[in-house]
C-alpha positions in Angstrom: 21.2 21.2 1.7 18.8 19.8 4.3 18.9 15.7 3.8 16.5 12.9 5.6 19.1 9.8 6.1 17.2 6.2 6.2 18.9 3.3 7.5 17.4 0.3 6.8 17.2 -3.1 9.2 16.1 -6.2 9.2 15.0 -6.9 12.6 15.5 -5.7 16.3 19.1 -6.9 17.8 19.6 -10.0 20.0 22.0 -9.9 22.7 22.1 -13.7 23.9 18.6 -14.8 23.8 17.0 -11.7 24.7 15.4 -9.3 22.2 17.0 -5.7 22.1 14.9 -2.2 21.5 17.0 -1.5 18.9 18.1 -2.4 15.5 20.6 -5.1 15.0 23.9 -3.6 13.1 24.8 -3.4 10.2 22.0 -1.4 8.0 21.1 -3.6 5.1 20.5 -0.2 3.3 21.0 3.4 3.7 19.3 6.2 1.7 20.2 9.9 1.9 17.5 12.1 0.4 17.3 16.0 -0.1 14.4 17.8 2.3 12.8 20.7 0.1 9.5 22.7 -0.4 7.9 19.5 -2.4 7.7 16.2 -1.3 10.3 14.0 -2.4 10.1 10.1 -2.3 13.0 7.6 -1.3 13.8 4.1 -3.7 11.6 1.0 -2.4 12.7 -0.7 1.2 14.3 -3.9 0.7 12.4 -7.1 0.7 14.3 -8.1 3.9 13.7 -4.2 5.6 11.5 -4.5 8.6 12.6 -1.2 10.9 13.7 2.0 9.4 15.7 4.5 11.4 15.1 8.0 10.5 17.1 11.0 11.1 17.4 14.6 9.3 19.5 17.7 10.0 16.1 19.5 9.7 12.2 19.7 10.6 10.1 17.8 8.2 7.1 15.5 8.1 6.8 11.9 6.5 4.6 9.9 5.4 5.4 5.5 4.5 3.3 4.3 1.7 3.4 2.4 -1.9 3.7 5.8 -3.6 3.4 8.4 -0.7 3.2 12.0 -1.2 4.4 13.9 2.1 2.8 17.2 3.4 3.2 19.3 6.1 -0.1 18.3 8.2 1.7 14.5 8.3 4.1 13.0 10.9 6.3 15.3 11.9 10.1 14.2 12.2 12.0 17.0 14.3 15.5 17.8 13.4 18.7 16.1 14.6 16.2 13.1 16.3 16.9 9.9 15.2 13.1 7.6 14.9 13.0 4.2 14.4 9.4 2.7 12.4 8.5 -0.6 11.8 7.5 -0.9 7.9 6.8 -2.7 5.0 9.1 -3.8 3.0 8.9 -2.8 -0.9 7.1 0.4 0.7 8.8 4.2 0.7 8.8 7.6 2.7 8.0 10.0 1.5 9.5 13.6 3.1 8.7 17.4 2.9 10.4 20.4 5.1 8.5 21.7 7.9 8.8 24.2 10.4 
């Protein structure tokens, strides 16, 4: 079964005083969710999720929204990539396979 993984994260790491390009450990949440011919909605971001990383074992697009509704002509997410987003929280992805 092809599966989209979401971590989700607060804010970018510090390291001292300076601000790090990545997320700061550990994931406040993380959502696996099943990659088919339909688009297929994760649960709502926490109220405290501010960065999403994004990683799925095979080509699909996404789309973040209230209630999104992924298709193929949307952002495509290539497989075995890991992308971080900045989002809203209380918002979801949305995710559909693609070739």
């Amino acid at each position: 079964m092809a599966t989209l993984y979401i971590s989700e994260f607060p804010g970018l790491a510090t390291i001292g005083t300076t601000i790090a390009a990545i997320p700061g450990e550990p994931s406040i949440a993380d959502q696996a969710i099943a990659i088919g011919a339909g688009s297929v909605q994760s649960n709502a971001f926490s109220a405290n999720t501010r960065l999403v990383l994004l990683s799925a074992d095979v080509a699909c697009s996404v789309l973040f929204a209230a209630n999104p509704v992924a298709a193929v002509v949307n952002m495509r997410i290539p497989a075995n990539f890991p992308m971080l987003f900045a989002v809203v929280p209380g918002q979801k992805v949305a995710v559909i396979a693609n070739t």
